[in-house]
Backbone as a printed PyTorch tensor [residue, N CA C, xyz], in Angstrom:
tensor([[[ 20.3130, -20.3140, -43.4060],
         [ 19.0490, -20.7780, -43.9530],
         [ 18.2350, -21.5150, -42.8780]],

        [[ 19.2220, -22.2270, -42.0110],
         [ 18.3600, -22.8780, -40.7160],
         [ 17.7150, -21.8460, -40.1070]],

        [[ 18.5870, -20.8960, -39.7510],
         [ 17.8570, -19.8710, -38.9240],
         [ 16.9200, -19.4640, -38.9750]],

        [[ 16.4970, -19.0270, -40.7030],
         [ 15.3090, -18.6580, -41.4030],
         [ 14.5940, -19.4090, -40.8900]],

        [[ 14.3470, -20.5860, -41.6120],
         [ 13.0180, -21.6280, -41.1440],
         [ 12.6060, -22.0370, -39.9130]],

        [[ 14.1100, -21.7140, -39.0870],
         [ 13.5610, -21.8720, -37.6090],
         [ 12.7090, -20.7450, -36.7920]],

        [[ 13.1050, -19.4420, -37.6080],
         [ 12.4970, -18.4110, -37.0350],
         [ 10.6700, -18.0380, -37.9320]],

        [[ 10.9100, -19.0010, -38.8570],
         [  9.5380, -18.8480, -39.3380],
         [  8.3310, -19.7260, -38.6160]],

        [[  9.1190, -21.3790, -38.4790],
         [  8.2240, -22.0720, -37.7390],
         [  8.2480, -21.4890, -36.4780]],

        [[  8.7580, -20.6530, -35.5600],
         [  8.6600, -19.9070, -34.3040],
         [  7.3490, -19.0440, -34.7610]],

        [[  7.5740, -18.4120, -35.5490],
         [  6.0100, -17.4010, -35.7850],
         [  4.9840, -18.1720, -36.2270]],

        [[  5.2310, -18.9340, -36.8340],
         [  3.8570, -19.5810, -36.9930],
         [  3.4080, -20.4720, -36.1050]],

        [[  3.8920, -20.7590, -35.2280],
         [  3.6830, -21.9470, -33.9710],
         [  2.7980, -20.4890, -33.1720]],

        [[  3.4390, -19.2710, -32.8430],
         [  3.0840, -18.5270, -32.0690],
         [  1.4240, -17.6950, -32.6370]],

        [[  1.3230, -17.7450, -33.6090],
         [  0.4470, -17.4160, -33.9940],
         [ -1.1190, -18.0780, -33.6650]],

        [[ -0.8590, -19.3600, -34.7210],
         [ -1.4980, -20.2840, -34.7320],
         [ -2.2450, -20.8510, -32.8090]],

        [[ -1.1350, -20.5830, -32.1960],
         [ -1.1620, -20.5910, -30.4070],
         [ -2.4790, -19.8730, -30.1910]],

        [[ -1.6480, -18.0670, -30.7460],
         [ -2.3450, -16.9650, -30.0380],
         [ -4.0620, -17.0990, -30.4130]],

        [[ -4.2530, -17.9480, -31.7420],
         [ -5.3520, -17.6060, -32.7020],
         [ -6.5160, -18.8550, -31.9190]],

        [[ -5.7710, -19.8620, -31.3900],
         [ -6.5590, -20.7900, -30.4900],
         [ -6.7190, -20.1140, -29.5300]],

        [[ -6.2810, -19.7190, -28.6590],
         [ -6.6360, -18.9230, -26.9310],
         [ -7.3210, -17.9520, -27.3380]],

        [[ -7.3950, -17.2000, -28.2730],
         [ -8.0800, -16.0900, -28.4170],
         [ -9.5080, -16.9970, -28.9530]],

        [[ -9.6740, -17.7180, -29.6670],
         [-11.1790, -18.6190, -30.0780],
         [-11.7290, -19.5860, -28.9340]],

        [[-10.8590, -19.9000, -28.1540],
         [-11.1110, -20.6330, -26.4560],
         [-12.0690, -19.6200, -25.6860]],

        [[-11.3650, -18.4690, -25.9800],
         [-11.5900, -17.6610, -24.8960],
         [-13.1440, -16.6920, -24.8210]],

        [[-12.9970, -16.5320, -26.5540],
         [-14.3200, -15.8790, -27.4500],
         [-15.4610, -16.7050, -26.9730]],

        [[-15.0930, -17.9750, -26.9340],
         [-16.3270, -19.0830, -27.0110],
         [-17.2340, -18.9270, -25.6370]],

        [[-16.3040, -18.4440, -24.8140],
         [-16.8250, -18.3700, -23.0800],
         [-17.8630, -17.2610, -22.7950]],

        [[-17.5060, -16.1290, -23.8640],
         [-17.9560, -14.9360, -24.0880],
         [-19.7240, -15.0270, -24.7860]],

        [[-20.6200, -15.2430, -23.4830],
         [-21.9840, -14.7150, -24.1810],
         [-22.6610, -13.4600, -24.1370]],

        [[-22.9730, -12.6780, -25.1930],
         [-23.4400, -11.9430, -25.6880],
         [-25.0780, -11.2900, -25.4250]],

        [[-25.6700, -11.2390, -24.4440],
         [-27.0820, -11.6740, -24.3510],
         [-28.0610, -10.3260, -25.2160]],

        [[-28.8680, -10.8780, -25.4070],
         [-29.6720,  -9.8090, -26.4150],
         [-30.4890,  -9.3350, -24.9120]],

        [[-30.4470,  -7.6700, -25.2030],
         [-31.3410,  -6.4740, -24.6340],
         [-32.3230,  -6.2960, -25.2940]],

        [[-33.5700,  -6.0590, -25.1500],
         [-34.5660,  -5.0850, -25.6140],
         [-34.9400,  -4.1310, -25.4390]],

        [[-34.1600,  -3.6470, -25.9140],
         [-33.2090,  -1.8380, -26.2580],
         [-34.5960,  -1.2140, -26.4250]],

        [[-35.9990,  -1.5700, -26.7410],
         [-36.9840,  -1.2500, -27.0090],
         [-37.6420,  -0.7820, -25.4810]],

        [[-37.3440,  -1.5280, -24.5160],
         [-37.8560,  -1.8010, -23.0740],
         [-36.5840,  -0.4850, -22.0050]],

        [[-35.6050,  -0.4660, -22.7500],
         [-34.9640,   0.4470, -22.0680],
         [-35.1480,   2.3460, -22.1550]],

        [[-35.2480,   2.6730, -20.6540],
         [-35.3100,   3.8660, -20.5660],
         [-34.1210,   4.8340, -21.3570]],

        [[-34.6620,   6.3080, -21.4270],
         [-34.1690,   7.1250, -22.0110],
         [-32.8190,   7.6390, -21.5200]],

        [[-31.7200,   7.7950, -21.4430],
         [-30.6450,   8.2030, -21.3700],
         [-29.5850,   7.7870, -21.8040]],

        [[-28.5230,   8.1230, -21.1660],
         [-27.2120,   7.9290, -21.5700],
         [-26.6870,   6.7570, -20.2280]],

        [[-25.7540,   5.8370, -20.7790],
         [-25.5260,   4.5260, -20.0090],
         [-23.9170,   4.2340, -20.6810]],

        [[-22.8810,   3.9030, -19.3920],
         [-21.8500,   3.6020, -19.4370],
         [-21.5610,   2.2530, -19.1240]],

        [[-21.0880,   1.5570, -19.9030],
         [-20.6980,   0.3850, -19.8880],
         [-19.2700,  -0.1810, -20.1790]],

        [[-18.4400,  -1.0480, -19.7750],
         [-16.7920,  -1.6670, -19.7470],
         [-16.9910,  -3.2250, -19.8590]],

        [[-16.3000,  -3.2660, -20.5560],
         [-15.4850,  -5.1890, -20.8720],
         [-14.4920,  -4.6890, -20.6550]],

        [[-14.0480,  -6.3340, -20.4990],
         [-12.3300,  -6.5310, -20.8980],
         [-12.5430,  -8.2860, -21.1170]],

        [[-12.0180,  -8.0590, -22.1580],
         [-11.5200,  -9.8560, -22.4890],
         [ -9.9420,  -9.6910, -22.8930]],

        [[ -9.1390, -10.4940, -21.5570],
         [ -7.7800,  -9.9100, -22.0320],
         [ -7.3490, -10.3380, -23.0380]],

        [[ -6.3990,  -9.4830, -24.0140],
         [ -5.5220,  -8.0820, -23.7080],
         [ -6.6210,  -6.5520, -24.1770]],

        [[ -7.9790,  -7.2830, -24.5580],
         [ -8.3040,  -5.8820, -25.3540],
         [ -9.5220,  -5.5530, -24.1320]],

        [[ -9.8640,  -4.5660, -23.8920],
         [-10.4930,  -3.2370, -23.0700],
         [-10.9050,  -2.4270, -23.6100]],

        [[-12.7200,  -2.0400, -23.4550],
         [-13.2830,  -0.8940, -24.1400],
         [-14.3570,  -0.2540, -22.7090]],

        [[-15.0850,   0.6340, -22.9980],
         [-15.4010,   1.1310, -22.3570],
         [-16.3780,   2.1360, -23.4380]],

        [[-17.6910,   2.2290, -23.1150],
         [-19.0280,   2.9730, -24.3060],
         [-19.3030,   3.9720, -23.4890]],

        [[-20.3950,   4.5820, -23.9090],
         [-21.1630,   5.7080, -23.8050],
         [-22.4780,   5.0530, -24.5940]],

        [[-23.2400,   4.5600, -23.9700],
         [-24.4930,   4.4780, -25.0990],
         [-26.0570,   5.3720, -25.0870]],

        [[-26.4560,   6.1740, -25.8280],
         [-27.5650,   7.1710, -25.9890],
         [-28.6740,   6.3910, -26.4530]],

        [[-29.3970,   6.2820, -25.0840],
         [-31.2670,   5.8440, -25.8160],
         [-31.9010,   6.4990, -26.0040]],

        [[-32.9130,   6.8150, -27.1460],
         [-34.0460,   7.8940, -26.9260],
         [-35.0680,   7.2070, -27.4860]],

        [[-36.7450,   7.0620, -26.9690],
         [-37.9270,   6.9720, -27.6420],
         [-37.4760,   5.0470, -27.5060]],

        [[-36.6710,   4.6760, -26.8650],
         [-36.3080,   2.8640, -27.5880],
         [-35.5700,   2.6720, -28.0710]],

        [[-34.5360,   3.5510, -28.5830],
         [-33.6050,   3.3440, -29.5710],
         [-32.6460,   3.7660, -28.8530]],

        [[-31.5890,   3.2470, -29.6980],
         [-30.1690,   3.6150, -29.3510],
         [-29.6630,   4.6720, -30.7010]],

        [[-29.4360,   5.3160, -30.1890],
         [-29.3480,   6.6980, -31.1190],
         [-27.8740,   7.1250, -31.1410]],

        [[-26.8020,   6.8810, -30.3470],
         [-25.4360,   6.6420, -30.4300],
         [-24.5480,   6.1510, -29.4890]],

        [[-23.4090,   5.5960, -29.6720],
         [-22.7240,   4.6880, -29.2720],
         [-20.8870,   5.0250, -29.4200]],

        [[-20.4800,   5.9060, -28.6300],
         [-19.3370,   6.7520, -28.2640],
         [-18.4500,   5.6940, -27.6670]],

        [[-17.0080,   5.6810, -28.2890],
         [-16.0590,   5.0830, -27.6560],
         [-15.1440,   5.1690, -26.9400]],

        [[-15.6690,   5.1050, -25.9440],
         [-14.8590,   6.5580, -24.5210],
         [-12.9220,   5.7210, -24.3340]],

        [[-13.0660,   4.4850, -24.5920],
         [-11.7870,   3.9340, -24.0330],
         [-11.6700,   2.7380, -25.1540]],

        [[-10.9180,   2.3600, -25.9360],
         [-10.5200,   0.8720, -26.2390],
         [ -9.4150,   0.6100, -26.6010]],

        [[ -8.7580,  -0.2660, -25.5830],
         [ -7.0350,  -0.9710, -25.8610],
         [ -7.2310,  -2.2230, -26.1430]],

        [[ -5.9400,  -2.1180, -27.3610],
         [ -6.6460,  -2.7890, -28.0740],
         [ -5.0340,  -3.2280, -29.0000]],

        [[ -4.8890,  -4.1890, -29.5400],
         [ -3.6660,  -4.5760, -30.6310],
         [ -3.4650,  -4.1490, -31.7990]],

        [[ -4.3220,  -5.3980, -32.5960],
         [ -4.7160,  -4.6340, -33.5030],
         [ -6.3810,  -4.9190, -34.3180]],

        [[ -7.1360,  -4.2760, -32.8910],
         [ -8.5070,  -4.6000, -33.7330],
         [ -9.0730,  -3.3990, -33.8160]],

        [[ -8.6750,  -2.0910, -34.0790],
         [ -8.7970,  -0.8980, -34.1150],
         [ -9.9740,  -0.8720, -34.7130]],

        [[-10.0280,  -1.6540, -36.3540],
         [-11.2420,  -1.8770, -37.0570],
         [-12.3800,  -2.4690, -36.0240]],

        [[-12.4750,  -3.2050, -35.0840],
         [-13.5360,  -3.5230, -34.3640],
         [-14.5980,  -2.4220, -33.7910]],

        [[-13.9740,  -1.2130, -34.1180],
         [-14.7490,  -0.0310, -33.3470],
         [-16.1740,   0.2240, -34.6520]],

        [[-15.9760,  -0.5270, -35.8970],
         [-16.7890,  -0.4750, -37.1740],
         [-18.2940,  -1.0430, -36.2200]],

        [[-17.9330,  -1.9870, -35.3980],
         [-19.6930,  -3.0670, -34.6640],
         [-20.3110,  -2.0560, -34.2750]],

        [[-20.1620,  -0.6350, -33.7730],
         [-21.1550,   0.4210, -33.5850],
         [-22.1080,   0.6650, -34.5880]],

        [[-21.8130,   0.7430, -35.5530],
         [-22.4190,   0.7300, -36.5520],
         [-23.6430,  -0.0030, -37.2850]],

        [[-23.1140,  -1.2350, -36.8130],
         [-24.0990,  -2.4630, -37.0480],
         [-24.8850,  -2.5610, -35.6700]],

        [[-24.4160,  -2.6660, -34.3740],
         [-25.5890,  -2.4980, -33.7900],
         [-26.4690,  -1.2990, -33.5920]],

        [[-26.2250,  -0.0210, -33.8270],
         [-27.4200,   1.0590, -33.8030],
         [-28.2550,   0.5920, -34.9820]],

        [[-27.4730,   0.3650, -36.7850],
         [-28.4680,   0.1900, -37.3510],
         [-29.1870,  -1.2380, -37.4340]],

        [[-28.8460,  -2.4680, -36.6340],
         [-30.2070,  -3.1700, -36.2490],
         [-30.0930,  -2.9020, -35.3240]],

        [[-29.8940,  -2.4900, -34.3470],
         [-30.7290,  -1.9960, -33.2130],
         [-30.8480,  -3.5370, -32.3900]],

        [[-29.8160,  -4.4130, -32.4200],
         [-29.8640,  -5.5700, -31.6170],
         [-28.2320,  -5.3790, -31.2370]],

        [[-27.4580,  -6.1740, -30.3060],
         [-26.5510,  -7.0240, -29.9860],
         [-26.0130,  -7.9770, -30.8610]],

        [[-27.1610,  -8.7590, -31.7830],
         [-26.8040,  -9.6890, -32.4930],
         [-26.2440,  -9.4220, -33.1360]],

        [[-25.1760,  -9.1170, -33.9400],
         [-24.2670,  -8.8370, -34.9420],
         [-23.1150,  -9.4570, -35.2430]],

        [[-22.5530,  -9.4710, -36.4390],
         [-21.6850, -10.5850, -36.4270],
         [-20.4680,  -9.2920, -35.9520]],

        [[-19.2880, -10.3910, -35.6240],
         [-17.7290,  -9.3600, -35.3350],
         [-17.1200,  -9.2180, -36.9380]],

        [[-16.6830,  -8.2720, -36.7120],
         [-15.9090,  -7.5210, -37.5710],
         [-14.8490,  -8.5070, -37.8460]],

        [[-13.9610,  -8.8340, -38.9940],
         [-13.2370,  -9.8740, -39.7430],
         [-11.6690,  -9.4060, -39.3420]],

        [[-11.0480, -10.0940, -38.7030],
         [ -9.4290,  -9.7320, -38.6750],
         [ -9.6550,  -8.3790, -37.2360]],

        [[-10.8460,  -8.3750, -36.2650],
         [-10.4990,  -7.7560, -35.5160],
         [-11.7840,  -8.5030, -34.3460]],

        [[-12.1820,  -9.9130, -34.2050],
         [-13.3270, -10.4740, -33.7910],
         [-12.9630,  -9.6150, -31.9640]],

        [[-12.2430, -10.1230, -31.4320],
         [-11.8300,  -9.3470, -29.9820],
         [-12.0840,  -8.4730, -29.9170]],

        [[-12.0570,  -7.4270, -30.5330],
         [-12.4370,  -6.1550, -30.3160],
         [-13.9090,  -5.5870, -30.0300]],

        [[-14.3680,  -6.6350, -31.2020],
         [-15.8010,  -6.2310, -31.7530],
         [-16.8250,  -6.7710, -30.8060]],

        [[-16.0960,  -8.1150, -29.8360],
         [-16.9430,  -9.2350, -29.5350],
         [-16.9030,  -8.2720, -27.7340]],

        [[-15.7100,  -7.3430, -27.5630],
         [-15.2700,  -6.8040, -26.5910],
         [-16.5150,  -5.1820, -26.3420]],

        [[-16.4690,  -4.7270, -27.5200],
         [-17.2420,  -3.4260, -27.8790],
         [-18.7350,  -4.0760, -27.5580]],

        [[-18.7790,  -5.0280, -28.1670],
         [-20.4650,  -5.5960, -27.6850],
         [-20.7170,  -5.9330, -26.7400]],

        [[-20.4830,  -6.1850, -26.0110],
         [-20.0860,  -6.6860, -24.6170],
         [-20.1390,  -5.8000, -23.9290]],

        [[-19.3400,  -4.6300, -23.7150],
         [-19.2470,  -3.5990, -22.9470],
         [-21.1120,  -2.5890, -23.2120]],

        [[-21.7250,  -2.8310, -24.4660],
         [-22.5190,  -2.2260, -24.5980],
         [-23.6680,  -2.7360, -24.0700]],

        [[-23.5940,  -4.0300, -24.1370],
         [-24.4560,  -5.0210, -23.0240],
         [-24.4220,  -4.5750, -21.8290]],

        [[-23.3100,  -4.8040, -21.2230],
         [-23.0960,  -4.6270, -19.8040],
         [-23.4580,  -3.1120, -19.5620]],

        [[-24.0110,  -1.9250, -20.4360],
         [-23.9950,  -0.6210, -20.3430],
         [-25.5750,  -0.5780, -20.5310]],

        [[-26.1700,  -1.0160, -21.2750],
         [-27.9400,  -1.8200, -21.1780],
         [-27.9650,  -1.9620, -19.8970]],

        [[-27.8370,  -2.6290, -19.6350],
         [-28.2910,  -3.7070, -18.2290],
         [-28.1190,  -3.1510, -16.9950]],

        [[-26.6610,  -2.1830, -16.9360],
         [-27.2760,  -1.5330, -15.3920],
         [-27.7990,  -0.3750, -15.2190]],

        [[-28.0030,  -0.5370, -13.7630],
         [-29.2600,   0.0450, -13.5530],
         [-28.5870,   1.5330, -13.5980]],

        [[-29.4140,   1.8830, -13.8240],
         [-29.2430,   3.8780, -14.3010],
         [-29.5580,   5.0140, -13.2290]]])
């Protein structure tokens, strides 16, 4: 029965750990808004990494818009669901978006990479 509780407070110590460094680390992470409106027409590759998770886009402008948003690479634990923030940023058409719930790394990682895929030069 010791064992039990010792191996439970072990996971929850480790958790609770992982769930601070990962919100330390988020916090460092700014996001800057593009005006996706101001950007030329093509296709633009962009990469994050906030360790352990890694993505890598494909993003399609046409007319001002971002018209799609391909997920060429993302490693990842378990924020698989984070690949959903495509979604929310084509349809507002900003950066600003909130992260996806039970997968924020991923999402905060996917935005990020799509930033950094805005911004250079083409």
């Amino acid at each position: 029965m010791i064992i039990l509780v010792v191996a439970i407070l072990l996971v929850v110590c480790v958790k609770v750990g992982a769930d601070f460094l990962t919100k330390r680390t988020l916090k460092k992470v700014k996001i800057n808004e593009v005006p996706i409106s101001q950007v030329a027409d093509g296709e633009y590759v962009g990469e994050a990494q906030i360790k352990p998770v890694s993505a890598k886009v494909n993003v399609q402008v046409e007319n001002g818009k971002i018209t799609d948003i391909e997920i060429k690479d993302h490693m990842t634990g378990l924020g698989k669901n984070g690949e959903k923030i495509i979604d929310q940023i084509i349809n507002k058409q900003s950066l600003d978006v909130d992260a996806i719930s039970g997968a924020t790394q991923s999402s905060v990682t996917i935005t990020k990479a799509v930033e950094n895929a805005l911004t250079q030069e083409n």
